[in-house]
C-alpha positions, 0 to 999 in steps of 0.5 A: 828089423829097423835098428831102434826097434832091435835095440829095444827087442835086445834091452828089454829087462829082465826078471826080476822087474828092477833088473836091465839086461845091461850089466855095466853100471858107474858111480857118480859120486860129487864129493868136489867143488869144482864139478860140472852140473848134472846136465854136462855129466849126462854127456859123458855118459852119453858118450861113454855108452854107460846106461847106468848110474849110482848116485849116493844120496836122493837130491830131487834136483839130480833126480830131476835132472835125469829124468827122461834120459832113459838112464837107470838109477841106484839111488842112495839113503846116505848113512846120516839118514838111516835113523830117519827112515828105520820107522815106518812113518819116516821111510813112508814120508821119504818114499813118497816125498822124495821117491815117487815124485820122480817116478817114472820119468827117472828110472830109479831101479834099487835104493841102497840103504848106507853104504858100507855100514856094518865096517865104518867108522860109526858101525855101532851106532849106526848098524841097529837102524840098517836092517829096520831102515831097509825093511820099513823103505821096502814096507813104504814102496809096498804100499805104493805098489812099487816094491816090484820096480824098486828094489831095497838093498845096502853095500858093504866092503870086504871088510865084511869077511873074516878071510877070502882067500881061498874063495871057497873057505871065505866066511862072514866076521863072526861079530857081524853075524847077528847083523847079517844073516837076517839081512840076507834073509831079507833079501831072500825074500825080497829077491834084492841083490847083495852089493859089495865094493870089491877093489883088487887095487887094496890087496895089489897095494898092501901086498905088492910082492904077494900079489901079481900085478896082472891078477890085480889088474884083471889082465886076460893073459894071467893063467889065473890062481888056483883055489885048492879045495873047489878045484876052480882057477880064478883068472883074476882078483875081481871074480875071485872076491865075488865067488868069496861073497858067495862062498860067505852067504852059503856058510851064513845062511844056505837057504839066502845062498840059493836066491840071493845075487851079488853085484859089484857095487864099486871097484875102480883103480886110481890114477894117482896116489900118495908115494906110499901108494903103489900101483896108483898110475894112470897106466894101471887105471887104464889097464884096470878099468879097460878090463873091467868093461871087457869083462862085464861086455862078455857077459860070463859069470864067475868060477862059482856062478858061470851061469849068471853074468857078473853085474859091476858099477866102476868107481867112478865118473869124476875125481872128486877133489874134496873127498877125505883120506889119501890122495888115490881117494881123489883121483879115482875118476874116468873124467877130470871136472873139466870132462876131458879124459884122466887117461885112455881107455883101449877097451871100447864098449858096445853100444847096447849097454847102454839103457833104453826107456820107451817113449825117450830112446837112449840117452840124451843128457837133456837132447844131446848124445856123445861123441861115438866111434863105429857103434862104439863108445869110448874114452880117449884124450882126443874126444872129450865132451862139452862141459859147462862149468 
């Protein structure tokens, strides 16, 4: 069978219509002022071999910009806008002045309404708009018939659970409750996943004598923490987080539990830090985010879900030199602005992560692929792709 045609065969997406096969997915946030046009950061995920993005807001020019690449988009309603799109003449205006133009040339697969809502600093004002935000977009993509294709969701943090350890008795805050059980119902019915931003590097940071670096790091020679009451051993952080969500939805809402999907919206390990900020090294992030890629290129699930693949979107592309708060907040990035490597990776990825589109073949970044290694992509210091500034 001629490659191309295998590689389609093996791509093709799975149900429901919104899901590839591929479950690596990065953020591409661009909180800086110093960072490349989108063209140049096609390249590098061209030669990351990474067939799926996130994007934080719905720019048309980006949108534009990754038309016919072939990459897959998770496109966000940024936080300033919910209240716009929480009627149904506002999300109708949205979808089809700044969505449907796009399609279907850029694949946008999910719209993540806010981003951690339910915990940020304006959750009072800004939670009453979430769930009508989400239900009147996904009303508006109806109507257009694209409900199929794009689904509807948001992204919390783990600010969310009132406990996660031991996964099995993690549950929902219950302040968040009237909140979230009809969101979960939502999803249910729409068949749109559960987003969590999971970043083991918070508890290693805060706890650094009570939680061992290996099991923060996802090191795949860690024996793996025990939960006492489901007899499951968890061999490292990032799954047991998720089986905490799960174990969280089930308490919430049984009925969501048996439909509904959590994917791993974020999680990353910075480069550097604060001094207060331990474990914040090029070494860690190296570490953490090498096994995040082996992890998802295994296609196993977790302890509680084993038959379903785990689904992860690393945190993130570019450190982004404007963005608020303690210095690990901007140095999170694979690629310095420039485009060459913050640090090595010693994982390599697999070619076929990365996303095909009929008619337009792989990515291309505008009709150049990056750099590969043997039907490998990966990162290093000694290949770096052309950026233009």
């Amino acid at each position: 069978m001629p490659l191309l045609l295998l590689l389609l065969v093996l791509l093709l997406p799975a149900a429901p219509e919104a899901t590839p096969s591929a479950l690596l997915g990065i953020n591409y946030g661009r909180v800086g002022n110093n960072l490349p046009p989108t063209t140049s950061a096609l390249q590098l995920l061209a030669g990351l071999g990474v067939g799926r993005v996130r994007l934080y807001d719905a720019d048309p020019a980006t949108l534009r910009s990754f038309a016919n690449t072939g990459v897959e988009l998770v496109v966000g309603v940024p936080d300033e806008c919910l209240a716009a799109v929480s009627t149904p003449s506002g999300a109708s205006s949205w979808v089809r002045y700044v969505i449907q133009p796009a399609l279907p040339a850029t694949k946008i697969a999910v719209l993540t309404v806010g981003n951690e809502v339910l915990t940020g600093a304006n959750s009072s004002t800004l939670s009453p708009s979430l769930l009508p935000a989400m239900q009147c977009i996904h009303d508006a993509l109806a109507q257009l018939g694209l409900d199929r294709q794009v689904a509807v969701t948001t992204a919390h943090n783990l600010g969310v659970l009132a406990t996660s350890y031991p996964p099995s008795s993690a549950y929902f805050r219950k302040d968040l409750l009237p909140v979230l059980c009809p969101i979960l119902d939502f999803h249910a019915r729409t068949g749109s996943p559960f987003l969590v931003n999971a970043y083991p590097y918070f508890a290693y940071a805060e706890d650094p004598a009570g939680v061992e670096l290996e099991y923060a790091l996802l090191e795949p020679g860690h024996g793996g923490v025990p939960d006492p009451s489901s007899g499951l051993r968890y061999p490292n952080m990032l799954v047991a987080q998720v089986d905490a969500v799960y174990h969280a939805i089930a308490a919430a809402n049984r009925a969501a539990a048996r439909a509904v999907e959590v994917r791993v919206s974020e999680t990353g390990w910075p480069s550097a830090g604060d001094g207060n900020e331990t474990g914040a090294t090029p070494r860690n992030a190296a570490r953490y985010n090498g096994n995040v890629m082996r992890l998802v290129g295994e296609g196993k699930g977790t302890p509680l879900r084993p038959d379903g693949a785990l689904r992860v979107y690393m945190f993130a592309l570019f450190n982004e030199n404007m963005k608020p708060g303690p210095s690990s907040e901007r140095n999170y990035g694979l690629f310095k602005p420039d485009g060459t490597p913050v640090y090595e990776l010693a994982y390599r990825l697999p070619k076929d992560n990365a996303t095909t589109s009929s008619g337009t073949g792989s990515i291309t970044g505008g009709g150049g692929g990056g750099p590969q290694n043997s039907g490998y992509y990966s990162i290093s210091a000694s290949a770096t792709a052309n950026v233009a500034s």
